[in-house]
C-alpha positions in Angstrom: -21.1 25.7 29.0 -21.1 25.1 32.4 -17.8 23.6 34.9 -20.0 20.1 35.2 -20.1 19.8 30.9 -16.8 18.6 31.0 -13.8 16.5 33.0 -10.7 18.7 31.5 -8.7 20.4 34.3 -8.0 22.9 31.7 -11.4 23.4 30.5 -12.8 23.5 33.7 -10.5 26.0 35.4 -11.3 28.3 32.4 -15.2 27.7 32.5 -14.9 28.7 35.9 -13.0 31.9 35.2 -15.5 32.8 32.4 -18.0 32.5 34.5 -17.0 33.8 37.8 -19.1 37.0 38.8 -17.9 40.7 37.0 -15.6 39.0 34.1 -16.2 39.3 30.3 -16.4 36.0 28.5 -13.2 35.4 27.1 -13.5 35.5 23.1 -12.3 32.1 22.6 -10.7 29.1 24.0 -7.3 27.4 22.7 -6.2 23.7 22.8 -2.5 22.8 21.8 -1.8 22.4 18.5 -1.2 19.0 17.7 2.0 19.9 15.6 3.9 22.6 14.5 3.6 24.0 11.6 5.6 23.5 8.6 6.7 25.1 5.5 4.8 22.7 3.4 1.7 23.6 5.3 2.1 27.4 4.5 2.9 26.4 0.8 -0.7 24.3 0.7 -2.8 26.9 2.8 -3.2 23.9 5.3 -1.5 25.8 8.5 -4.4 27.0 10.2 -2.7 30.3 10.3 -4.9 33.5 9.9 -7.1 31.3 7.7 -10.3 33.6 8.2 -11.4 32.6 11.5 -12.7 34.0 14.3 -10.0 33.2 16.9 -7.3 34.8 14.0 -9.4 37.8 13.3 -9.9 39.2 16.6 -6.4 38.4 17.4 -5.4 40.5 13.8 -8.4 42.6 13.6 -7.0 45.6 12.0 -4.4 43.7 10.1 -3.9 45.9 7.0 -3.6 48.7 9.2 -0.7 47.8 10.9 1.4 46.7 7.4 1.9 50.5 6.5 5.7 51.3 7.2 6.2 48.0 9.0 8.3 45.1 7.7 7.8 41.4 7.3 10.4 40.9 10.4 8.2 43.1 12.3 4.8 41.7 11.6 5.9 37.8 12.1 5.8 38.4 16.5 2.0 39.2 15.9 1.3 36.3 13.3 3.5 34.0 16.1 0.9 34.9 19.0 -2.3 34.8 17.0 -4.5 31.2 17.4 -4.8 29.2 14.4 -8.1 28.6 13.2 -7.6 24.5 12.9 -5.3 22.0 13.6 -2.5 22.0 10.7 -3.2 19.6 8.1 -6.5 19.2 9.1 -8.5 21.2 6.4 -7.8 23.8 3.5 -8.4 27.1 4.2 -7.1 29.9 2.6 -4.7 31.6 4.7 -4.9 35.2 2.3 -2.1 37.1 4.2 0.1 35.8 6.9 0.8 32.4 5.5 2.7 33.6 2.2 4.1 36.6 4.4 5.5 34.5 6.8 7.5 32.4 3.7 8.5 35.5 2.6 10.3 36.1 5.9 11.7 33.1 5.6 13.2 33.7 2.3 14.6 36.5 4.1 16.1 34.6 6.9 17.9 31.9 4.8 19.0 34.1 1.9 20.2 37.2 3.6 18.4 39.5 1.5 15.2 41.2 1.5 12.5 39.4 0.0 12.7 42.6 -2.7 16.0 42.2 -2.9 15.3 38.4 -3.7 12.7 38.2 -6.1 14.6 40.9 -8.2 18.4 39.1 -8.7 16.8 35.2 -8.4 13.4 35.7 -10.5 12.5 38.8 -11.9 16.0 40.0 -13.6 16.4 36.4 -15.2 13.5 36.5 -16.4 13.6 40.4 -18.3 10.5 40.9 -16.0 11.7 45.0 -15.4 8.8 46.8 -14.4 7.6 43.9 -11.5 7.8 45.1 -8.0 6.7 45.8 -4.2 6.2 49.4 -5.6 6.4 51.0 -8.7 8.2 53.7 -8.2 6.8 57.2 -7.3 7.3 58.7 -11.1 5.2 55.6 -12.6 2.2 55.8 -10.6 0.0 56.8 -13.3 0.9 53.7 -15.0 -0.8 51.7 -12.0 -4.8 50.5 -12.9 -7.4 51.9 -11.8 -9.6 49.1 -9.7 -13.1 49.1 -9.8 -16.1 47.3 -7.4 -18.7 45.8 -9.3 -22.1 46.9 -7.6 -26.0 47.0 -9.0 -24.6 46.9 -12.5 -22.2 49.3 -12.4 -18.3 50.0 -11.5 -17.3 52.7 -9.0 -13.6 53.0 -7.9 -12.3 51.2 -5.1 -11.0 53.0 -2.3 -7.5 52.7 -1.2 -6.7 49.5 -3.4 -2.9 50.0 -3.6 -2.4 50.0 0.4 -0.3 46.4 0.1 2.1 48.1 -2.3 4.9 49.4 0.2 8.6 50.4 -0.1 9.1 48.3 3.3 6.7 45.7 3.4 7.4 43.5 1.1 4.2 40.9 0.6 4.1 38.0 -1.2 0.5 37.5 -0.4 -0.6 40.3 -2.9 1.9 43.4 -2.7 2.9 42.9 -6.6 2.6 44.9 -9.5 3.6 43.4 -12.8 2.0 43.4 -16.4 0.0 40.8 -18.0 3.3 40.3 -20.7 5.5 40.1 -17.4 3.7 37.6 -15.8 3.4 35.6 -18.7 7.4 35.0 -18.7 6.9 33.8 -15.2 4.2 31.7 -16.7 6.2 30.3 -19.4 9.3 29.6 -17.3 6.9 27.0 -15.6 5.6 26.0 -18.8 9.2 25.1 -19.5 9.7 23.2 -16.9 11.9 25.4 -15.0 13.8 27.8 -17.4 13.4 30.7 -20.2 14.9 33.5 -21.7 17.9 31.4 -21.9 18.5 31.1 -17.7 17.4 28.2 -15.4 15.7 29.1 -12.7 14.0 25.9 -10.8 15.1 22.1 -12.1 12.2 20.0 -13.9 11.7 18.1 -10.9 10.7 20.9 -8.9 8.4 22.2 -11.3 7.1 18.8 -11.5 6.8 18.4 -8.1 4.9 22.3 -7.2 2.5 21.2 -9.6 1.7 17.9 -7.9 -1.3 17.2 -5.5 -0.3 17.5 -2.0 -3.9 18.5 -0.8 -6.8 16.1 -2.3 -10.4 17.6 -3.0 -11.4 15.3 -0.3 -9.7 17.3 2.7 -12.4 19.8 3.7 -12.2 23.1 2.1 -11.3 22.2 -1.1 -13.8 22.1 -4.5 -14.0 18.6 -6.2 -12.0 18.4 -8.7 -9.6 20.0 -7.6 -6.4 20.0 -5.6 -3.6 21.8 -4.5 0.0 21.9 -4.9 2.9 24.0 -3.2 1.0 27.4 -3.7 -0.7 26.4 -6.9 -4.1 24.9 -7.1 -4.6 21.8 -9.5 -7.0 20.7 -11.9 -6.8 17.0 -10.9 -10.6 16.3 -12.4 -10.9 18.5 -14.9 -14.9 17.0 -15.1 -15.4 16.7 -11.5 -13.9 20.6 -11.5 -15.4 21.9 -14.5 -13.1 22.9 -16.0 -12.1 23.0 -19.7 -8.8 22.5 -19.2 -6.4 19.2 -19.5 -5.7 17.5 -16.0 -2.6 18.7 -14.3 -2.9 21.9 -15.4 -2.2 24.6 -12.6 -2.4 28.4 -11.6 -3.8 30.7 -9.3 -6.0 33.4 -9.1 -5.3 36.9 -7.9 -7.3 39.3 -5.2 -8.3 42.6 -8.8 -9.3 39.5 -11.1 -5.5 38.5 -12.1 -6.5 34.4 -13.4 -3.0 32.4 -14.7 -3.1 28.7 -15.7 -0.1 26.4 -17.1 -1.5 23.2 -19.2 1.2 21.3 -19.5 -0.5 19.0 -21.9 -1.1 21.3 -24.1 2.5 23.0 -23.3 0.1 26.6 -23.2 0.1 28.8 -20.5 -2.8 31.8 -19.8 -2.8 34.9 -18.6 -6.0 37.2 -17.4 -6.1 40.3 -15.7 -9.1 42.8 -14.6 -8.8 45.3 -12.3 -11.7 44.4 -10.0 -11.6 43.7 -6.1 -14.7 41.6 -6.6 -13.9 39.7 -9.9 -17.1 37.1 -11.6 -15.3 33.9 -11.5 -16.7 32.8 -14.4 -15.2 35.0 -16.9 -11.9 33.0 -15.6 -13.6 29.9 -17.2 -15.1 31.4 -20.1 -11.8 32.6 -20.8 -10.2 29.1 -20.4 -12.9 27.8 -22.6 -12.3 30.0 -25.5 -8.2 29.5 -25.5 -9.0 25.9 -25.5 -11.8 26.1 -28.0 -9.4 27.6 -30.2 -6.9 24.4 -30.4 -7.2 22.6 -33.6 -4.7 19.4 -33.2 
């Protein structure tokens, strides 16, 4: 680009600068966002926000490096100065780190607590979930998974695949641990409409509304078929998607091959886990297809 390819002050004073004799190109240029970003954004993946882009990559490029021993307080000043990758709203895009961090700071924020600290007296205790955590402990290590890489037909061990689980860092991205039988309470709580085990965690209108479709298969970056709710993707074409699953049904899948679906149709919920940093996607549906299968009404 030259300084006569455009009529922008802005753009033209930093043309200039990028081309003035002895400077390096700068790696990118930023426009204003066209508004700030908003909880419901983060929720959807629509923020822009480390969402695998160029601009966000250089800015973070060495991201998982920098979590060891650091805190979710700590890492929000360098999500806050890194570009986002699109206007909010304008596209879905997964944001795989920094968005879900950055609500998990903000649980901190409002509730006082750690995020730990949260998910353990507000979710995990109600719901006899004992063995969920950030870390599980130094003496139960051994009871962690092994994860694998699938490569030319085979399976080697995957270095380093427990680096988000951190007695500090707390992320909600994918710093977990849990069991398939644990995360099916979670599951079924949903699948309930809000409550289990006897305790009431979110009212049936909340439920109701997490599984609705705030982000249309028409906004770019989303499959057809299927939209997405406040941190849940939806089934809303189950044809369109398919998927053999009734419509409305929601869930998510997880970085190792962790797949969960609630149909609440069918008032069933599913739970999957392989240990795998590079799961097949369509054992997710074959395994969808064979719960379903095995309905007889």
């Amino acid at each position: 680009m030259t300084i006569d390819d455009t009529h922008d002050p802005a753009l033209r004073s930093w043309v200039a600068s990028a081309n003035a004799p002895g400077t390096d190109p700068p790696k990118y240029y930023t426009i204003p966002a066209a508004r700030e970003i908003t909880i419901q954004d983060l929720l959807t993946h629509v923020s822009g926000l480390a969402s695998s882009g160029p601009a966000s990559a250089y800015e973070l490029r060495g991201l998982m490096d920098m979590l060891g021993g650091g805190t979710l307080a700590g890492m929000m000043s360098k999500f806050a100065v890194a570009p986002l990758d699109f206007q909010p709203g304008s596209r879905w895009t997964y944001s795989p780190l920094a968005g879900f961090d950055t609500l998990g700071r903000v649980v901190e924020v409002a509730s006082g607590m750690s995020f730990d600290q949260f998910l353990k007296e507000r979710i995990f205790a109600p719901l006899g979930m004992k063995t969920t955590a950030f870390h599980p402990g130094d003496d139960r290590w051994p009871s962690v998974v092994t994860a694998y890489h699938r490569a030319d037909g085979a399976l080697a061990k995957t270095d380093n695949p427990n680096r988000l689980q951190s007695k500090t860092y707390f992320s909600g991205a994918g710093g977990l641990v849990s069991t398939a039988e644990e995360y099916a309470q979670f599951a079924l709580m949903l699948s309930a409409g809000g409550q289990w085990n006897g305790k009431r965690l979110l009212g049936p209108k909340t439920v109701e509304l997490m599984s609705s479709v705030f982000v249309p298969d028409s906004l770019p970056g989303r499959a057809p078929g299927r939209g997405y709710g406040l941190s849940v993707e939806v089934v809303s074409d189950p044809v369109t998607a398919g998927r053999r699953v009734s419509k409305g049904s929601f869930g998510w899948d997880g970085a190792y091959g962790t797949h969960f679906w609630v149909d609440p149709q069918e008032k069933l919920i599913g739970v999957m886990m392989i240990q795998t940093d590079n799961p097949d996607r369509q054992v997710d549906r074959d395994f969808e297809n064979a719960v379903m299968q095995a309905i007889v009404e």
